[in-house]
N, C-alpha and C positions, 0 to 999 in steps of 0.2 A: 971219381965222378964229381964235377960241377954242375948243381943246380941253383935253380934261380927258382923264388917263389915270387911271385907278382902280390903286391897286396900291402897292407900293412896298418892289420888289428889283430883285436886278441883271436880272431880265429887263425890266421896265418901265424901266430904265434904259436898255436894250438899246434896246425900242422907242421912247422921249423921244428920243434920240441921233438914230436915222436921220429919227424923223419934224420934227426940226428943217432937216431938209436941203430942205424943203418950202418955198419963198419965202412961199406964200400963207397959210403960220400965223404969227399976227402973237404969240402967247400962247400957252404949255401950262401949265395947273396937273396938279401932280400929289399924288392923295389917297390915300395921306398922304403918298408921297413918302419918303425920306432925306434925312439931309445929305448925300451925294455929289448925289443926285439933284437936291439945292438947287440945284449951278451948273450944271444946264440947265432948270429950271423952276422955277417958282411954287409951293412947298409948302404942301400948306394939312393942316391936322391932324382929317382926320375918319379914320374909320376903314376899310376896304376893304370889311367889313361891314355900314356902317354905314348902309343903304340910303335910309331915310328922308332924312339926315345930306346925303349923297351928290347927291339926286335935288333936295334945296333947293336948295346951292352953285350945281348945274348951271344952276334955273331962276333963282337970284338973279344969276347972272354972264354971262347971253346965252351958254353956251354952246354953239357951233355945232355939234361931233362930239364924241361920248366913245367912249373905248377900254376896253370893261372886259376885264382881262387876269386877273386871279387866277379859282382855280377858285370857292371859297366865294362869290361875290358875283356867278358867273355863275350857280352851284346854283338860291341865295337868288335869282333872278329878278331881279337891278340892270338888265337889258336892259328886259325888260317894264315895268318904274319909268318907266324915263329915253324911253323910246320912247311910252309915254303922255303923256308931257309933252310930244312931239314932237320929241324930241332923236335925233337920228341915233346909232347906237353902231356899233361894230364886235365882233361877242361873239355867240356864240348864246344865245336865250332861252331861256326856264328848261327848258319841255319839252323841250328838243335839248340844253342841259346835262346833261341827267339821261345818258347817254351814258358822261359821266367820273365823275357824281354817285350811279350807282348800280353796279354791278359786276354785280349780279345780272341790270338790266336790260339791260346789254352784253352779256353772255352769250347771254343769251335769243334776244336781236334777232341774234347771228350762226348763232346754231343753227337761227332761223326761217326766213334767208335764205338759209343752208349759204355763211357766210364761213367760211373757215379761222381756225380757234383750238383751244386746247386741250382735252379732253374733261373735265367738268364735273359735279357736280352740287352743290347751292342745299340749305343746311339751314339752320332758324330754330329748332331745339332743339340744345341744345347733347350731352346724349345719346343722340341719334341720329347727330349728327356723330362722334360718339367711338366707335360702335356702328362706325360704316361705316368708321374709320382701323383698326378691327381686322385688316379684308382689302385694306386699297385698296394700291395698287402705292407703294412708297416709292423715293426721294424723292416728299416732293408737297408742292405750292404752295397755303397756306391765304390766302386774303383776305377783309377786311374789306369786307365791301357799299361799304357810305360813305366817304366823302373821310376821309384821316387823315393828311392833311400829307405826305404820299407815304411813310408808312411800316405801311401798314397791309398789307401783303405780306409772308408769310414764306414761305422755301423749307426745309422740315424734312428732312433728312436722315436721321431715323428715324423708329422709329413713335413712340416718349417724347415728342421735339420736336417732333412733329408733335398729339400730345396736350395737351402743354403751352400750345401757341396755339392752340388750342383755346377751354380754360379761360380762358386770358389773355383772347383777345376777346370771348369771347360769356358766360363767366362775370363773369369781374373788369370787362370793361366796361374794357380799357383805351384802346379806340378811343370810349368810349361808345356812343351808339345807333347811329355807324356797326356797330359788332359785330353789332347786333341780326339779323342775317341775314349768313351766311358762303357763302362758296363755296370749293369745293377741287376742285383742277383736276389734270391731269396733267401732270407737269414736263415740260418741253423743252427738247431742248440743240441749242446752235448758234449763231452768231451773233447779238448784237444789232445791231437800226437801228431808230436813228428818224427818222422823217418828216413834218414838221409839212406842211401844203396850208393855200391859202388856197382855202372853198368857199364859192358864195352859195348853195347847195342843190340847183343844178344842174349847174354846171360844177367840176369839182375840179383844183386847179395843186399839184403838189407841189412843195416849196420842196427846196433843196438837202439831201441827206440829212448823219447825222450817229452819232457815235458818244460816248454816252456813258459817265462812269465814277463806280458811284454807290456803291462801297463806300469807308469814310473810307484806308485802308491802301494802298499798294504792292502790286503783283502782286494787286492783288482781292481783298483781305485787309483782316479788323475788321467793324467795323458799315457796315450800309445807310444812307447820306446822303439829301440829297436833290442831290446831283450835286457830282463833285470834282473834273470837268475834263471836255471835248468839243471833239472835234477833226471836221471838215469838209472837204470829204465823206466818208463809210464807204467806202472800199476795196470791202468786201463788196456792196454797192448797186449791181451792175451794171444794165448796158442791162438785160439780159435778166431781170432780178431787178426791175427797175423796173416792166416790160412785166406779168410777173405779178401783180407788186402792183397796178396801174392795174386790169387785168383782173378780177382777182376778190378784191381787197378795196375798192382804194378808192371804186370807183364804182359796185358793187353797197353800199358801206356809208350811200353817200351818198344813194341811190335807197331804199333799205331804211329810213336815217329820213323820206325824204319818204312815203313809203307808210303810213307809221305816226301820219302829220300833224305828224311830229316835223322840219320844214323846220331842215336844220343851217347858219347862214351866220357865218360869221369861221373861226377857225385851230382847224382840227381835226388833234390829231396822235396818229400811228399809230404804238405800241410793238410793233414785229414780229420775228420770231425766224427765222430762216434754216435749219429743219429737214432732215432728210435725205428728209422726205414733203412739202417744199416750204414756202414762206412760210406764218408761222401770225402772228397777231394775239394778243398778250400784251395788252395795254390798250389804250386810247384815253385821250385828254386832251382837254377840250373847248377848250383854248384853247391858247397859245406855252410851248413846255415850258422848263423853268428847271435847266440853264443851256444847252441848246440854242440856246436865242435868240440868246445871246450870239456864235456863230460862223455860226448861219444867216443874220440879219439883215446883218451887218455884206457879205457877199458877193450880198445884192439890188443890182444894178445898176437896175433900175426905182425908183420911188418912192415910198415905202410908202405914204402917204396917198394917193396916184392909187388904188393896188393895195384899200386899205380901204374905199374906197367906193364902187369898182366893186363890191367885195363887200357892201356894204350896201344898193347897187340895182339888185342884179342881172343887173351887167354884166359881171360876169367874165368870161367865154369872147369880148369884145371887147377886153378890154385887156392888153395885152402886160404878160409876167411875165419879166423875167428877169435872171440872177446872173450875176456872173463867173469866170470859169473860172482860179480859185485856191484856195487852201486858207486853211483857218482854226483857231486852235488856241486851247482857251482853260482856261487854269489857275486852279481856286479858289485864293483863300490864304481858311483858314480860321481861327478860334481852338482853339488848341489845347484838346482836350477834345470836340470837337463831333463825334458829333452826341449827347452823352448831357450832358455840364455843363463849361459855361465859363467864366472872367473875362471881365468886360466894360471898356470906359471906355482903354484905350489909344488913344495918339493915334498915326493912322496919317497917314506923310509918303509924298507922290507926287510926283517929282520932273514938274515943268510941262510937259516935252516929250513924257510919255507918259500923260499924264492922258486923252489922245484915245480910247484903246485900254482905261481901265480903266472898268470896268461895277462901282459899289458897290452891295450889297447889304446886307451889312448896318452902316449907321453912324450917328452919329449927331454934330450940328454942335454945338458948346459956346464960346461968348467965340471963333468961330470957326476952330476948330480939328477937324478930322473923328475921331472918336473908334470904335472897335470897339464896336456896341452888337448883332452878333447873333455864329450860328454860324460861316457861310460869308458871308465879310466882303466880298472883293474877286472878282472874275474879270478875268483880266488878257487880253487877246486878240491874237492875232499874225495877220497874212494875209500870203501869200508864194506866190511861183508852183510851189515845194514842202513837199509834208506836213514834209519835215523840217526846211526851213529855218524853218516856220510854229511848230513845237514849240521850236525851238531859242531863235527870238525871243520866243517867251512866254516863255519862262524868263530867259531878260534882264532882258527886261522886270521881273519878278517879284524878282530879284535886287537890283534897287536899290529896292525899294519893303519901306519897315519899319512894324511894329509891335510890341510885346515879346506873345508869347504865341502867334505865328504860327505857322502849320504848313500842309505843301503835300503834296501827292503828285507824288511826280519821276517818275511811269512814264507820264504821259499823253498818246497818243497810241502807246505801245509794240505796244498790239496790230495799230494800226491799218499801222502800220512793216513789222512783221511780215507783213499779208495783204500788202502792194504787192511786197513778193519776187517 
């Protein structure tokens, strides 16, 4: 078997890794891949976007399945491409994209079906939006319709802040035409979980829960990243936390896009909040969240490729899903400056015997030597029969592994330490 995975961070690293554990793939390219990601596949240099780019390789190279994993090239319809060709993928199509691709449309579609989320409403002038923050309840949660690299979320703490992004997105355009339509929601407090499932549109398996930590600082302090460490399972994700979730989000969510003719099949994952009026739905992702992957996947005891294309033809609810019952812990090492501006081009050393454990994100291979060529560079991962010993090994871990310009968040896994009291 030849496959191709579309993508190339430490979550497509995440998934390259386990799906090598598969006898029956003889080949994985990955587009575009990293240099970390070079020593376990074939990098080829198209672009994630690059759909046209993308859907030739595929048909030039007999490839058997594709994985496409990033959001922007599940948006842009790469399923619907590669699946006209006749190429099997694992990924939902563009219309059931549109899910993580539009906010406005998520919205709608939970208010249609009465899922639990936040109380909302959708402006496309910018003032009228500023009209309605004169009385709306503050704190409150402004977003950008469209995909923005996962920082297209603010949470305003006053009415100014809340003004100000405003103007930012829908005037200045600094999400671009994701701005062009905002939504402002009502804050929620409480616990986060996430939940990534694997669904073929009918059966839904939720994968091991997880918690992550996406502000760049200690104690949840600085700027919003796009993930600086997750630890596995959430504490907070009980039985009975689970039961409700099953209940009335995930299988009414799952029902609610087939009714819509919006059939959802690969990794749909659920941003949810643990209110004191029960589980509410903050976002959806239409595909493996980053850096979640990095501690869910590693804890599938099944086989991801089995698991993928039971999901691709429909056989999910026949084939067994399941993890092992240990924890996982995993720490970014970032470049210092991120997520606003960084130096790049340092050369990062991984000592051999824990190269197994680390998921590169962002690097880049030179006279072959792995060099820092993004923000959030490494995630380093531990698994152990406890939270703590699993936190403690990542930091080990992370301890012997250099680059000059590095920087990490020491608290990860602190809150989750905290609920197991």
């Amino acid at each position: 078997m030849n496959i191709m995975v579309v993508g190339g961070g430490g979550r497509e690293h995440a998934i390259i890794k386990k799906l090598k554990e598969n006898q029956t793939i003889e080949k994985i390219y990955a587009l575009p891949g990293n240099g970390g990601i070079a020593a376990d596949a074939e990098c080829v240099a198209i672009g994630a976007t690059d759909i046209d780019g993308i859907v030739k390789f595929a048909d030039d190279n007999a490839i058997d399945y594709a994985v496409v994993a990033p959001d922007d090239p599940l948006v842009l319809g790469c399923v619907d491409a590669l699946e006209e060709k006749g190429i099997p993928c694992f990924g939902p199509r563009k219309n059931a994209a549109i899910i993580e691709g539009s906010k406005v449309f998520s919205k709608n579609l939970m208010k249609k079906y009465g899922i639990p989320t936040a109380a909302y409403e959708v402006f496309d002038d910018a003032d009228k939006a500023l009209a309605y923050l004169e009385t709306a309840p503050i704190p409150t949660v402004i977003k950008a319709d469209g995909l923005a690299l996962g920082k297209g979320v603010i949470i305003a703490d006053t009415r100014e802040k809340a003004k100000a992004a405003v103007i930012s997105i829908m005037q200045d355009k600094q999400f671009g035409k994701s701005g062009d339509q905002i939504v402002i929601e009502e804050f929620l407090e409480g616990p986060e979980v996430s939940v990534l499932s694997f669904t073929d549109g009918e059966t839904v398996v939720p994968m091991i829960s997880s918690m992550d930590h996406k502000r760049a600082g200690d104690n949840d302090t600085g700027l919003n990243t796009g993930g600086m460490g997750t630890v596995a399972p959430n504490p907070y994700y009980t039985p009975a936390v689970a039961d409700e979730c099953m209940n009335n989000i995930f299988l009414p969510t799952i029902r609610a896009m087939k009714a819509e003719g919006r059939p959802f099949k690969g990794c749909l994952y659920f941003g949810l909040m643990i209110t004191k009026n029960g589980v509410k739905v903050i976002e959806y992702n239409c595909r493996f969240g980053d850096p979640e992957t990095q501690v869910v996947l590693p804890l599938l005891k099944s086989d991801l490729f089995t698991v993928m294309q039971a999901v691709t033809e429909g056989r999910l609810a026949d084939t067994p899903v399941e993890f092992y019952d240990k924890h996982a812990a995993c720490v970014i090492m970032a470049s210092e400056g991120y997520p606003v501006k960084y130096a790049k081009g340092f050369e990062i050393t991984i000592p051999a015997e824990i190269s197994d454990k680390v998921y590169v994100a962002g690097a880049a291979l030179k006279d072959g030597k792995l060099l820092t060529s993004g923000g959030r560079v490494l995630g380093v991962t531990a698994i152990s029969d406890t939270l703590g010993d699993a936190i403690k090994d990542s930091y080990a871990m992370v301890e012997k592994i250099h680059f000059d310009n590095a920087f990490y968040r020491r608290d990860i896994g602190k809150r989750a330490m905290e609920a197991e009291v």
